[in-house]
C-alpha positions in Angstrom: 0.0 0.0 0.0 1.4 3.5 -1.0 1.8 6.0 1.9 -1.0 8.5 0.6 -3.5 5.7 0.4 -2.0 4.7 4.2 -3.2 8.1 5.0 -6.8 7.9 3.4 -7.5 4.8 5.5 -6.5 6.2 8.6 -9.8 5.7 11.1 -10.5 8.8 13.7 -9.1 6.0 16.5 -5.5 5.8 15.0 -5.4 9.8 14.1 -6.1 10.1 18.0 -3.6 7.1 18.7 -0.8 8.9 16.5 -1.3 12.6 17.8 -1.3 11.0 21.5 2.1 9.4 20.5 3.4 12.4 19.1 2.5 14.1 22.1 4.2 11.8 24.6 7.2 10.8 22.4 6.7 7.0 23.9 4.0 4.7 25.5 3.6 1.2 26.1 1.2 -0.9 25.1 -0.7 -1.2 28.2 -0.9 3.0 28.6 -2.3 3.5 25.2 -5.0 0.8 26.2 -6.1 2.6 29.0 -6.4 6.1 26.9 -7.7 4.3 24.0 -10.1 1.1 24.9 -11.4 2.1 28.4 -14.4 -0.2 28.3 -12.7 -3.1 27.3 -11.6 -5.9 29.9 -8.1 -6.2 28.5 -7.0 -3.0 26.9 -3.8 -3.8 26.0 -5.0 -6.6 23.7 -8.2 -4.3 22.1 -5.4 -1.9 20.9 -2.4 -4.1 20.5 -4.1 -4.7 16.8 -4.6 -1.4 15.7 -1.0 -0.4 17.0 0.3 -3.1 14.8 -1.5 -2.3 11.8 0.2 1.3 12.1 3.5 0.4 12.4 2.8 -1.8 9.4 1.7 0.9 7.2 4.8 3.1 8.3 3.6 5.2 11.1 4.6 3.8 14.0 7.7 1.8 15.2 8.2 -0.2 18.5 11.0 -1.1 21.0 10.8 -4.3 23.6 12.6 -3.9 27.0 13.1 -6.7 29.0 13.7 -6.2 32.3 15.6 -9.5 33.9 16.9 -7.3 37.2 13.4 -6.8 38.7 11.2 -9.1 40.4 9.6 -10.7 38.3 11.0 -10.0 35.5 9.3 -6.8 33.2 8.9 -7.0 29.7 7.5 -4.0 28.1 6.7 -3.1 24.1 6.6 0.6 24.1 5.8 2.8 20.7 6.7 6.0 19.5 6.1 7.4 15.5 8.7 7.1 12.8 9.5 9.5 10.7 6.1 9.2 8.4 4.4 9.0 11.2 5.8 12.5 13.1 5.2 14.5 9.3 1.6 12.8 8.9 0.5 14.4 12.8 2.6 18.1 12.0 0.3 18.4 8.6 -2.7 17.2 10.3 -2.1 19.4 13.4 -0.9 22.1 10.9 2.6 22.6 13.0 4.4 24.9 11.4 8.2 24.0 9.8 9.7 25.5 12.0 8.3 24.0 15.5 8.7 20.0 14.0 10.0 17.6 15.8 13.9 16.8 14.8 13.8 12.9 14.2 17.2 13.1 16.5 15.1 14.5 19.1 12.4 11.1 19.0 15.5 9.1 19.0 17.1 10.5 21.9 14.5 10.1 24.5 15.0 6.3 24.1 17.7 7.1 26.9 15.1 7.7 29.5 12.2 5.2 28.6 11.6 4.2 32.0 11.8 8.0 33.0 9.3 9.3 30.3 7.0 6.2 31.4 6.3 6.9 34.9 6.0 10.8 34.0 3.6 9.8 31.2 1.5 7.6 33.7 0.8 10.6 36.1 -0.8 12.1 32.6 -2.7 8.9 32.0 -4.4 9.0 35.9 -5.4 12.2 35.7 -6.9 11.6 32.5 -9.1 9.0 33.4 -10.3 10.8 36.6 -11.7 13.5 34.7 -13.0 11.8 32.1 -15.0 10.0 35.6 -15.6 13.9 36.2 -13.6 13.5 39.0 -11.6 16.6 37.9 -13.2 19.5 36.2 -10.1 20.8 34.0 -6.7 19.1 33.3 -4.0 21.3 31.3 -0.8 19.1 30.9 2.1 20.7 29.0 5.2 18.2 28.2 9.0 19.0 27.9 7.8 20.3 24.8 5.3 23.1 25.6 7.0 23.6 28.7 10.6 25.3 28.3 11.4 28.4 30.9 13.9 30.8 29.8 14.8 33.5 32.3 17.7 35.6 32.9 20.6 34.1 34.9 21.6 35.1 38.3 25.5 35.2 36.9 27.0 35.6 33.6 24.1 38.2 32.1 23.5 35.0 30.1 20.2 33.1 30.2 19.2 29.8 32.3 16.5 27.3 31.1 14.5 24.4 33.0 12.6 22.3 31.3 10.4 20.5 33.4 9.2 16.9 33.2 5.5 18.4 33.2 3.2 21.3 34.2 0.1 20.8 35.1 -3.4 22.5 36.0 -6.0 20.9 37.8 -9.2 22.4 38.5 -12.0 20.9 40.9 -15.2 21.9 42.5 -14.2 25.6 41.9 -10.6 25.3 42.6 -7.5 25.5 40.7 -3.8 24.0 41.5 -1.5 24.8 39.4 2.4 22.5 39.7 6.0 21.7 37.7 6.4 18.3 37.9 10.2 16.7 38.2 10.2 12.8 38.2 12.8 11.8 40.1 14.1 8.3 40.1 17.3 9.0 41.8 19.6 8.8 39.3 20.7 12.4 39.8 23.0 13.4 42.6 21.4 15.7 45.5 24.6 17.5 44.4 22.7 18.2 40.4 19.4 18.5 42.3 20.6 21.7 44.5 21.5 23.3 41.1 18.5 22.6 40.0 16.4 23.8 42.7 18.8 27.0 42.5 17.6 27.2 38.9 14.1 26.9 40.1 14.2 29.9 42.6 16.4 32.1 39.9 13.1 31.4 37.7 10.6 32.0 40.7 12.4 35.5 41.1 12.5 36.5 37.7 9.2 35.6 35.9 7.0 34.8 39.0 5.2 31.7 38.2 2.1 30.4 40.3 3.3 26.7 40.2 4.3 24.7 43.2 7.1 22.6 42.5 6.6 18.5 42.7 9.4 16.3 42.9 8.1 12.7 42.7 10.7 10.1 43.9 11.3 6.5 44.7 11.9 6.5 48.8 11.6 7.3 51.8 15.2 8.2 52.6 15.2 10.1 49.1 12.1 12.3 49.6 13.3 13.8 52.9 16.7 14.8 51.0 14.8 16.7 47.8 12.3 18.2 50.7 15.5 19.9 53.0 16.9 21.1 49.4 13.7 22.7 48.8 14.0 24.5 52.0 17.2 25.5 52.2 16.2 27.1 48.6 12.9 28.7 50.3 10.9 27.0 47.7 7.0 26.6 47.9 6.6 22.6 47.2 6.9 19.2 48.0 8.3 15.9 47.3 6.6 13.3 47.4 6.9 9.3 47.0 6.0 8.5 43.2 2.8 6.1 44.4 1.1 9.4 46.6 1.4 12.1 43.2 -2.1 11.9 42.0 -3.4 12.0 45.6 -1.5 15.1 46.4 -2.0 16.8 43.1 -6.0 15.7 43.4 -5.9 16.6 47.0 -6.5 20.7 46.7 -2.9 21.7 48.0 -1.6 24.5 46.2 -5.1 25.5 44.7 -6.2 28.8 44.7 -9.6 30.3 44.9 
């Protein structure tokens, strides 16, 4: 089949399926089940066809990680667009030249799968409690949308901090408003004091009304990243990765 004629037979489900992709960079099978085939008892299997079928046609690739260090073993198929795919969402989307994604760029964030995973799957809770109307508004920009440039502190040059996420929750008349960093401690508390430093440079200079999230993977690791916020007089918290939709759902932070 040609690629034009690829594009003709695309259904509305895969035109959702390839902009969600596009928007994520890469999800696994499972995760795009949940978005994608809610009312089905296995939703991995009810899209695992469809996701097939686009990789098939030239849309889509997909990458298997096994996983023989945890307990038990975790093997995951996670999918992300080739290059077809990313031009095929920019036209459709209308994205213009300049703002495409690089096909360097996709290729890259292979690096941090596991990373981009558990940040994706804060996205996918929060989605499905408000489509449950648990939440009344959910605004989620990426790494993408969600690039800070401010003047530095030293240098008269400029910083940047790209968080993992930024989010907006509104509910029952409130709003809560956070930067998300998913932390998975691979970073040294050493790279995480410059970065909260880089984070109160930015709260000076361009006064933002998010609270800063760190989400991490202990105990002993979340009372370090919280005594580094202080020290940097930062409003926030850090929190173990399983209690992040609680606290972001739980009104902290919200305003009236």
């Amino acid at each position: 089949m040609d690629r034009p004629q690829a594009v003709l037979e695309l259904k509305e489900l895969d035109k959702d399926i390839l902009r969600t992709l596009y928007r994520f960079g890469f999800l696994e099978t499972e995760q795009v089940g949940r978005l994608f085939c809610t009312e089905e008892p296995e939703p991995a299997n009810a899209v695992a066809g469809r996701l097939r079928l686009l990789k098939l046609r030239g849309f889509a690739g997909s990458l298997r990680e096994h996983n023989q260090m945890k307990t038990p073993a975790v093997s995951r198929t996670f999918w992300f667009l080739d290059s077809f795919g990313l031009r095929v969402v920019e036209e459709m989307e209308g994205i213009p030249r300049a703002n495409r994604v690089k096909k360097s760029e996709s290729i890259l964030q292979i690096l941090f799968l596991e990373h981009i995973r558990l940040t994706n799957e804060i996205y996918i809770e929060l989605e499905l409690l408000r489509r449950r109307r648990y939440l009344d508004l959910l605004v989620w920009r990426g790494t993408r949308e969600g690039r800070l440039e401010f003047p530095g502190f030293t240098g008269g040059g400029r910083s940047v901090l790209t968080p993992d996420a930024t989010v907006t929750l509104g509910r029952e008349g409130r709003l809560a408003s956070w930067f998300l960093e998913v932390d998975r401690a691979t970073m040294s508390l050493t790279r995480i004091r410059e970065k909260m430093g880089r984070y109160r440079e930015m709260y000076v200079e361009l006064a933002r009304p998010e609270r800063l999230l760190f989400l991490t993977v202990g105990e002993a690791r979340r009372d370090d990243v919280q005594k580094l916020m202080a020290e940097h007089g930062l409003r926030g918290r850090s929190v173990l990765f399983r209690d992040a939709v609680g606290h972001l759902v739980g009104g902290e932070g919200g305003e009236g």
